[in-house]
C-alpha angles and dihedrals in degrees: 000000000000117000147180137247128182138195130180126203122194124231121252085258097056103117095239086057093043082056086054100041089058086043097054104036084051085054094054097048086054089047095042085060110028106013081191094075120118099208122167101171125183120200122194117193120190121158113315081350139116127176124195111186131151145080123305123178109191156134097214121075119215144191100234090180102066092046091050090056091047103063086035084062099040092049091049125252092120086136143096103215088062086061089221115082132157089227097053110017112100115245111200118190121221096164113137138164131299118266110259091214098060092038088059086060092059116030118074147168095274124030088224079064096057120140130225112264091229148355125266154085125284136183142204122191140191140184131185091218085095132050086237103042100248125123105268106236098049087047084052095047083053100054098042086062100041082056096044085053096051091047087048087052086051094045086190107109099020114025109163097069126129128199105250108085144147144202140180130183124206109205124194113224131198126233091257085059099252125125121264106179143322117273112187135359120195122193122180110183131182112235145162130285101269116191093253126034095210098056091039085058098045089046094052089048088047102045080049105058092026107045105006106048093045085058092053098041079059099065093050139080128266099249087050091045086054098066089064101095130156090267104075122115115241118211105185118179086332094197099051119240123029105188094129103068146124117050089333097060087040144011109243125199136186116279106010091121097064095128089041082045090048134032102327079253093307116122100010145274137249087208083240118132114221113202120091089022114125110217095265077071099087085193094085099015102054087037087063088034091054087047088048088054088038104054094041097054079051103058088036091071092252095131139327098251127014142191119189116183123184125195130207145182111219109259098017115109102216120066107248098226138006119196132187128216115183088160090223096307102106118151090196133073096239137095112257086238086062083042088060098048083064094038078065102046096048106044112043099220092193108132100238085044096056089048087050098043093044089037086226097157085097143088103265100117095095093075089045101062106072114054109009138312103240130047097052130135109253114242142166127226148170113242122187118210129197137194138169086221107035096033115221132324139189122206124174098210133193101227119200093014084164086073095057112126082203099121095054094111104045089050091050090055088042094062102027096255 
């Protein structure tokens, strides 16, 4: 019997986003002038607030102020009327130094000895139902708000809007697994005051179907533009109006989006948040090491559909467990436990090896942190990075090495493919 399954995804302007943007961009800045540093940074926004609180371990000293303000400003809220602006809100720093006793767990003699930053379990997924392995309507969430926020920075077709938005796509699925169409689509978008409540509702819900969902069917294949038929169910803006938003309308916090950051609940989830984490936390490291194997067994022919999940004790250098879920779709004619046994031997999941092999020693966090972490097109660019107290520096950095279908080969070899 058909069914339906649905993921959301949050705008770069959701408060929660808004928590991991400032922790990540703080993180690269550590990483940009000492790449030694162990940094796990937790931000907190309510209304004209910001809270930075966490454990840094560096040699560099920043003015995290400054670089707060900054990525409030460049995602949008540069207005009083939000009542959340980079130029006026406060910014209090509770920042201190990392526990010695945790940073004895993890440092060694040797980098190739380094301990996992924590203890804990983490997953990659991958699906062949997108062009870039990710489940589709999570793929799809992403990109309505990527667009929405693209229409919001024109401010041309649509110019009332505000940052703080969110979507969520319901798909139909056949029995066989494969998407028929899609069901519902809900948008809720910040947006001006505007003089009466009804016309300002039936203009949102209009610009929406009308403006916003053409420009997303654009940047998507043909068999995914297809499921858009006339019978879907459009939400806009469901409760009426949404004036009151951003951190004024709610608190956000670091790493409350992990499902929105991961696989839209496909797949599955460590429980681990992955923003202001520098890469000793395995938390985040092995998470993006786990999607690397996952997607390339994938696109390798493997299987159809893949979970890889890896385990760890704080301070111990091998994972202690890796496991293998092809959910019946193997394309091979072996057990996933025998899967995973392969799985091991091809991709070293010691924690110094997966921040070599990911190069993830750099400042690349910044671009993770808005509109998931995985899924993304690997690219490389140049990022300049200033400071009253380190000068300026130029790094040409690899971002979203995890996505990578650089191992292909050698797991076709591997399994005789």
């Amino acid at each position: 019997m058909p069914y339906l399954f649905t993921s959301e995804s949050v705008s770069e302007g959701h408060p929660d986003k808004i928590a991991d943007q400032i922790s990540d961009a703080l993180l690269d800045n550590f990483l940009a002038f000492d790449p030694e540093s162990k940094v796990a940074c937790e931000t907190l926004v309510t209304t004209g607030q910001v809270v930075l609180a966490g454990e840094v371990k560096s040699d560099t000293y920043l003015d995290v102020q400054t670089i707060a303000r900054e990525v409030i400003n460049k995602i949008g809220y540069t207005k009083g009327e939000y009542q959340f602006s980079g130029d006026s809100c406060g910014v209090i720093s509770l920042i201190h130094e990392q526990s010695q006793d945790i940073n004895q767990g993890v440092d060694r003699a040797t980098k190739e000895e380094q301990g996992a930053g924590d203890q804990g379990m983490m997953f990659g997924y991958a699906t062949k139902e997108t062009e870039n392995y990710m489940p589709l309507a999570l793929d799809i969430s992403h990109k309505i708000l990527q667009v929405l926020a693209d229409l919001r920075r024109e401010g041309k077709e649509i110019s009332y809007l505000r940052p703080d938005a969110k979507a969520q796509v319901t798909i139909e699925y056949s029995d066989e697994n494969v998407p028929q169409r899609i069901d519902t689509i809900v948008v809720s978008t910040q947006h001006d005051a505007f003089d009466e409540d009804d016309a300002m509702l039936a203009k949102i819900k209009k610009d929406i179907i009308e403006i916003l969902i053409p420009r997303v069917k654009e940047q998507l294949p043909a068999y995914v533009q297809a499921l858009f038929t006339n019978g879907i169910t459009y939400h806009i803006n469901p409760t009426g109006k949404f004036v009151i938003g951003g951190p004024h309308g709610d608190a956000g916090l670091t790493g409350r989006k992990i499902i929105v950051d991961t696989y839209g609940g496909k797949g599955a989830h460590g429980g681990g948040a992955f923003s202001g984490k520098d890469p000793s936390k395995v938390d985040r490291s092995a998470a993006y090491a786990a999607r690397h194997a996952a997607k390339n067994l994938v696109a390798a022919g493997v299987a159809d559909e893949i979970l890889v999940q890896v385990s760890y004790a704080i301070g111990v250098v091998e994972p202690t467990s890796i496991f293998v879920d092809t959910y019946g779709t193997a394309k091979v004619d072996l057990s996933d436990g025998a899967i995973a046994k392969k799985v091991a031997e091809l991709f070293d999941m010691r924690p110094f090896a997966i921040e070599e092999r990911l190069k993830l020693r750099n400042p690349i966090y910044l671009e993770t942190a808005a509109y998931g972490h995985m899924g993304k097109t690997p690219q490389t660019v140049t990022k300049v990075y200033e400071s009253p107290y380190n000068g300026r520096i130029e790094k040409e950095v690899e971002l979203f090495t995890w996505e990578k279908l650089d191992q292909v080969d050698a797991v076709k070899a591997a399994f005789g493919i």
